[in-house]
N, C-alpha and C positions, 0 to 999 in steps of 0.2 A: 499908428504908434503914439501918437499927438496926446489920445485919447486914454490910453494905457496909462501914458505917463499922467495924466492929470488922477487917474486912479489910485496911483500909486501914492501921486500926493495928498488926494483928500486920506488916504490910510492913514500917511505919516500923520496930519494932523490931529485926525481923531486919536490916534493912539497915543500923542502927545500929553493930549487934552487929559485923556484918562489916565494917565504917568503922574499928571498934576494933581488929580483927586487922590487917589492909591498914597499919593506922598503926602499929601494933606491928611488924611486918614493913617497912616503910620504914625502919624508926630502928633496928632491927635490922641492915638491910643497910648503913646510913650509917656506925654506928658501927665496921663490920667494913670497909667498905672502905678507910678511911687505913689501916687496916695494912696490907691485900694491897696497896696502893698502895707503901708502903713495900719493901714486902717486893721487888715487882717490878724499885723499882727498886736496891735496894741490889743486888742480882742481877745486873745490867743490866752494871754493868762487869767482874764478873767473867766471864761469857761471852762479852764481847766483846772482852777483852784474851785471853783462853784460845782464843777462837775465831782471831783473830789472830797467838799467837803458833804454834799445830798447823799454819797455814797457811801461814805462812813457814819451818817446819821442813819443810813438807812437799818446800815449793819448794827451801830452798837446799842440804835433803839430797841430793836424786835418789834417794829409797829408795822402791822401788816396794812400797808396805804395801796390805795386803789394801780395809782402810778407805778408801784413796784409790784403788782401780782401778776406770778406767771398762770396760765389759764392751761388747767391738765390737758386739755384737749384745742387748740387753737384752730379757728374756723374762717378768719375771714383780716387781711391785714392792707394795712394803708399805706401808700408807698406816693412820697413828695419826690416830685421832678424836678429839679435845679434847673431850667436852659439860660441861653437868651432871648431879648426879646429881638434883636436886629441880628442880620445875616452878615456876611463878610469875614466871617472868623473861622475858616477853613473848617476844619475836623469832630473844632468843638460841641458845640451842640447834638452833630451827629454819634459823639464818642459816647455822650452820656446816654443816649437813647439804647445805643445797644447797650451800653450796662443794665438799661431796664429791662429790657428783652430780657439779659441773665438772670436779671433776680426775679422777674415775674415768672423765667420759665420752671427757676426753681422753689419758688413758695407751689405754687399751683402743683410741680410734684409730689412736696410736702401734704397737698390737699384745701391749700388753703384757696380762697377764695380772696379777689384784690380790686382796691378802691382807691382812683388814681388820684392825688392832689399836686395840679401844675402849677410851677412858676415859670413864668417868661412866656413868650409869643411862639415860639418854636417849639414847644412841646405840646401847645394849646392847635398850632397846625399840623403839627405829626398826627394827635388824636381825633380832631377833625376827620383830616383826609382821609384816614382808615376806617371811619367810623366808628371808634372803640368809645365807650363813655367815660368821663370823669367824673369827678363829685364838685371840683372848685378850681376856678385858675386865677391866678394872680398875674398880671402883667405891667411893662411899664416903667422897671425901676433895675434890672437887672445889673447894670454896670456900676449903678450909684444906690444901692439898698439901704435902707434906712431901718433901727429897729424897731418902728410902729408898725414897720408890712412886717417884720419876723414874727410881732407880737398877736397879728391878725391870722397869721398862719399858725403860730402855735396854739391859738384859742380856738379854731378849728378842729385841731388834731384833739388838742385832749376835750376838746366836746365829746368828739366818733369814741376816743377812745375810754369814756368815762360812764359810754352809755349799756344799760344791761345789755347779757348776750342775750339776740334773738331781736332784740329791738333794733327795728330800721336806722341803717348806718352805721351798727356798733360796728368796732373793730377789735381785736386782739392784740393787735402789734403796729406799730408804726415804724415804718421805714426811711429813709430820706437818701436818697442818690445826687448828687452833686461833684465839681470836679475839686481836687484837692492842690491848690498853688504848691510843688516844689520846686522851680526857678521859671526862669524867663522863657525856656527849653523846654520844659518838662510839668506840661499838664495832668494829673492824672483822675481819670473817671470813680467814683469810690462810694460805695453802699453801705450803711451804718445803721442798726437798730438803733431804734430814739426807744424805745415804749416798749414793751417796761424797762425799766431802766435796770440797769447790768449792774453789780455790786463788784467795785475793782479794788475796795477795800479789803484784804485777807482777813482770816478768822484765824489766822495764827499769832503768835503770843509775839511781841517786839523781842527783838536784839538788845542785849545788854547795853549799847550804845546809841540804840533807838530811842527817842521819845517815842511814848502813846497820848495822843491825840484825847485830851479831857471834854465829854460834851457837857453842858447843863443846860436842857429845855423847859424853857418858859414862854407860855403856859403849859404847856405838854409836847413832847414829841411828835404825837398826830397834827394840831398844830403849825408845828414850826416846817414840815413836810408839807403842810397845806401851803403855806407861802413861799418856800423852799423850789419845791416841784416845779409851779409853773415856769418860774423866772428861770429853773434849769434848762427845761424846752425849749424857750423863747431865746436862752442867750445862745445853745446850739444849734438853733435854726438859723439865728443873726450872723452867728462865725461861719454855717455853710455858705449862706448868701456871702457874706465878703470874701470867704476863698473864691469862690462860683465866678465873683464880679473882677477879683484881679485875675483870674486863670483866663477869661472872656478876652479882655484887654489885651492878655500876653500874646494870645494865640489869635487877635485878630492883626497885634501890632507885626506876627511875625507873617499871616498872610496878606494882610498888605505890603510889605516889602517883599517877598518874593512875587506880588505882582507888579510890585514897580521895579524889580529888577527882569522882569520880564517881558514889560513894556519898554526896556531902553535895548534888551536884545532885538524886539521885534521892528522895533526902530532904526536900528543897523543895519537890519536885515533886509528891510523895505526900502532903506534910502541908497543901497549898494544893489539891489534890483532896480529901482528907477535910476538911478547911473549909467548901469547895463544898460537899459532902455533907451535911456536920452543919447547915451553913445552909438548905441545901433541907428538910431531915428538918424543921425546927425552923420552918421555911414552911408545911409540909404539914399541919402539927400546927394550929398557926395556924387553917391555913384553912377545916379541918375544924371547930375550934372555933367560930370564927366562922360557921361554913354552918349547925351545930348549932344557935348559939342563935339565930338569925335562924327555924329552919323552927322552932322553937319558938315565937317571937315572932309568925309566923304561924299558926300551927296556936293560938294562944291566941286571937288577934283574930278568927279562924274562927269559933271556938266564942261568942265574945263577940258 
């Protein structure tokens, strides 16, 4: 029983110890998520007023740009992986992987052929382990992204995607999977054509109480598209990575705490079985003693 109980307690302590990391790592990830929170959303308007204005230029230029042509027949499309690069974030990572699965299972319905481009260490060992190939992985920076890696992966994407069809690497369409921050709760996994780019500007006439949107480009439309474009992909690559890096945060802060609330049940649990224990041991000892002096107490009246 001695023995039992000394087990019982290296348990407690180990489980202790790892209570103490789980909570160091909860507070860790608390503390880093107002920033990416921040960070997200100060982001937020400039992609969406950039994304906005490339799309109205797109429209009320009529300039047929590389970045905006749809291809009659699409063949072969590029699909970017958002993960992380460290583990301990329950769900996450694994949620985005199977949103890949969906969107891979349904381009390849479509017909299309697919060229994978990773970010993070966990999407670079998912493809690994299955043996599947990729074209480029990015690793490293997953929680704290910076826009010189958004800029290095957009310069990728519209390489593949800038290059003739039929030439090694081209692609038709670019894809980007990532998870989309809507609270602390509530991670969600979410697939978005980047390339070519969508025109979300209407071709219908303004509301008497609408302004219409005046352009004048100089030197030319094609032009202002040429330096337009790129900074459009790079600054939506930039806003996946920081939703990507506070959703990482949210959902590694909320699985660390239900392991550190699950080390303090297992903890109860193990210190209220070694109780039982040390009380049985301290019973048996008892009873032993007890039976001892009793066969004494007979074996003297025998002899008496």
């Amino acid at each position: 029983m001695a023995v039992s109980l000394r087990e019982y307690r290296a348990r407690i302590k180990s489980t202790e110890s790892m209570k103490k990391i789980t909570r160091a790592m909860e507070l860790i990830a608390a503390s880093r998520i107002i920033k990416a929170q921040h960070r997200a959303q100060a982001a937020a308007p400039y992609a969406r007023e950039l994304t906005r204005a490339v799309s109205a230029v797109a429209t009320y230029s009529n300039v047929d740009h590389p970045l905006t042509r749809e291809e009659e027949n699409p063949k072969r499309a590029a699909v970017l992986v958002i993960t992380s690069d460290r583990g301990l974030a329950g769900a996450y990572s694994s949620s985005v992987l199977k949103e890949v699965e969906r969107l891979a299972e349904r381009l390849r319905g479509e017909g299309k052929e697919l060229d994978f481009y990773l970010a993070g260490r966990k999407a670079e060992a998912y493809f690994k382990f299955r043996g599947r190939p990729f074209v480029q992985a990015w690793t490293g920076f997953s929680d704290q992204p910076t826009y010189d890696k958004a800029a290095e992966i957009g310069a990728a994407l519209i390489a593949a995607f800038l290059k003739e069809q039929g030439e090694e690497g081209d692609v038709d369409e670019v894809h980007v999977v990532y998870t989309r921050f809507r609270s602390m709760l509530t991670q969600e996994p979410t697939a978005i054509r980047l390339l070519p780019l969508e025109v979300v500007e209407g071709e219908e006439a303004p509301s008497s109480d609408e302004l219409l949107p005046l352009y004048e480009f100089e030197p030319s439309a094609a032009q202002v598209l040429d330096g337009l474009l790129p900074q459009y992909v790079q600054s939506r690559i930039f806003y996946a990575l920081l939703q990507a890096a506070a959703s990482e945060l949210a959902a590694r802060q909320k699985a660390m705490k239900a392991a550190t609330d699950n080390a303090e049940e297992l903890i109860k649990k193990l210190t209220r079985i070694a109780n039982q224990a040390r009380q049985a041991g301290i019973t048996q000892e008892i009873s032993e003693i007890v039976g001892g002096v009793n066969a004494l107490a007979d074996a003297q009246a025998a002899n008496d």
